[in-house]
C-alpha positions in Angstrom: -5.0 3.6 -11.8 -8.0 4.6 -12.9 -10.9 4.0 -10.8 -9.1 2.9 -8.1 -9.0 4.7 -4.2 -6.0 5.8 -3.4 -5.2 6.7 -0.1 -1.9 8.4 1.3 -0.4 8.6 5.1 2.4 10.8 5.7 4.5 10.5 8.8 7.7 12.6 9.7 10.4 10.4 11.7 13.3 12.8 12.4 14.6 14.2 9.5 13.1 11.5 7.2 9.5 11.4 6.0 7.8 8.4 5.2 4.9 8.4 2.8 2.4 5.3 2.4 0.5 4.6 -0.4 -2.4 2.3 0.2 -5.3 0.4 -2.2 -8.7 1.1 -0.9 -10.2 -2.3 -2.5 -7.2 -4.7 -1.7 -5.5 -3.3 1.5 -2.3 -3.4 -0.9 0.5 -0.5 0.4 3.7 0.6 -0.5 5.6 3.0 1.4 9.2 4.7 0.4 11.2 7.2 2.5 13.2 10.1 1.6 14.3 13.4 3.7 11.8 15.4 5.1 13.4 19.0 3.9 12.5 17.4 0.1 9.0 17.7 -2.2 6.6 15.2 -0.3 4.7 15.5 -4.1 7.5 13.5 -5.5 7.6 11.3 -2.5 3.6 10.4 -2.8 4.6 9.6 -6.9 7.0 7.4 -5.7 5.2 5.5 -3.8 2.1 5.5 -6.1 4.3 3.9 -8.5 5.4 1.5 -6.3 1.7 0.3 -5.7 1.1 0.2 -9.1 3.9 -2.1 -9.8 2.9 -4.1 -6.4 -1.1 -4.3 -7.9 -0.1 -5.2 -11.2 2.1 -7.8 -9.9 -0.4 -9.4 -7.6 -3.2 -9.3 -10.3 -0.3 -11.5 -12.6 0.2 -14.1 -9.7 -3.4 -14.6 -9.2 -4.3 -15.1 -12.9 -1.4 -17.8 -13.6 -2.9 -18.9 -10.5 
């Protein structure tokens, strides 16, 4: 995602933590949840990966218009 800006929110809900991922450009996000006692790292690649799938996905729909 090259190019792209990228920006993360992280909330804490209890024991879980919620992490956000969220396109700059397009307004795009994609948020996963996971404990809050594990790596918040891995939980940011998670959901980066999910908005790259989400991104790529929408780009598809809009060319087959």
């Amino acid at each position: 995602m090259t190019g792209r800006e990228i920006l993360f929110e992280t909330v804490r809900l209890g024991n879980l933590l919620k992490v956000s991922a969220i396109d700059g450009a397009t307004g795009i996000e994609a948020s996963v949840v996971g404990r809050a006692a594990g790596d918040p790292a891995a939980l940011r690649g998670l959901a980066l990966r999910k908005l790259t799938y989400l991104l790529t996905r929408s780009e598809r729909l809009h060319e087959t218009g």
